[in-house]
N, C-alpha and C positions, 0 to 999 in steps of 0.2 A: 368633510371634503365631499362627501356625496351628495349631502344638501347644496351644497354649494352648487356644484357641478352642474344638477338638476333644474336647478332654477334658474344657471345662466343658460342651460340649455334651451328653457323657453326662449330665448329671444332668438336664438338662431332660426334662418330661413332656409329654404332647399332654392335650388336653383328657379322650381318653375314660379315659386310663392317673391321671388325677390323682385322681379319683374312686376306686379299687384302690389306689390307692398308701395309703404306711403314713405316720407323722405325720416319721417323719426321713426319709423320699424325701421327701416336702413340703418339709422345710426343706432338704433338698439341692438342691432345685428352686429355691425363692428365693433361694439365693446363689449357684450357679449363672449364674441369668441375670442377679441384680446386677452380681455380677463382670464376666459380657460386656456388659452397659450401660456399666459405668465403663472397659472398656478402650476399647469405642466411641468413648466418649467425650473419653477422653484421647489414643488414635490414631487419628482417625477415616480420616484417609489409608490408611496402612495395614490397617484394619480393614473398610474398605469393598473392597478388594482382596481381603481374605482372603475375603470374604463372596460376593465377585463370580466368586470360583473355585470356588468350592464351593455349588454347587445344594444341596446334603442341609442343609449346616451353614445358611444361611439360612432353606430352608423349616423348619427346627426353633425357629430363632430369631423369625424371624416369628410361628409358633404360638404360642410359649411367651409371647412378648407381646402378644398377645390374650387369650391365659390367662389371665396375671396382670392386665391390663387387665379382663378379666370380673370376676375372681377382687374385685377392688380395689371396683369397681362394685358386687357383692353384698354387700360386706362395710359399704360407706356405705349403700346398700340400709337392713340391718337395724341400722345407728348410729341413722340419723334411725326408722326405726319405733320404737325404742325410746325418742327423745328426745320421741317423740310420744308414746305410750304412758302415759309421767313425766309431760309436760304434763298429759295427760286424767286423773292421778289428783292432782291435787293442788283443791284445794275450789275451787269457784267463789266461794263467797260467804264473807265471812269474817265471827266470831262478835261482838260486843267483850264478851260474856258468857260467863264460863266454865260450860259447864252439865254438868262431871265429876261434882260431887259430889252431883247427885239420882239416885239410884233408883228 
């Protein structure tokens, strides 16, 4: 488990390193910390152990899900602006006359 841990830790990024990073350190970064969510998850015993012995591997784990917590947060952010955006162009009032064919 701690090997494990360790090595998915490599891929994790800190906030200022995600920004510089290239679009597949990105996505080595989200499976990365997937991966350590679902071992958490599945060993939490053991995985709270490994975490409790290791100050580095947690302070990274910590970061990296605030990250993706920001990251997730910006990303609903600009969903709804956009669902707003659609909303505000479609017509308020609607015609029951077709008026295409005057010039």
């Amino acid at each position: 488990m701690a090997v494990i841990c360790t090595i998915l830790s490599q891929y994790l990024l800190t906030t200022d390193d995600y920004e510089d990073s290239s679009h597949h350190r990105r996505q080595l970064f989200t499976i990365g910390l997937s991966s350590i969510t679902t071992i958490g998850a599945t060993h939490p015993l053991e995985f709270k152990t490994v975490i409790a012995n290791n100050a580095g591997l947690r302070a990274a784990v910590e970061e990296s899900a605030r990250l993706d917590q920001s990251l997730k947060a910006k990303a609903q952010e600009k969903a709804d602006l956009a669902a707003r955006a659609k909303q505000q162009q479609k017509p308020t009032i609607q015609l029951k006359m077709n008026f295409g064919n005057f010039k």
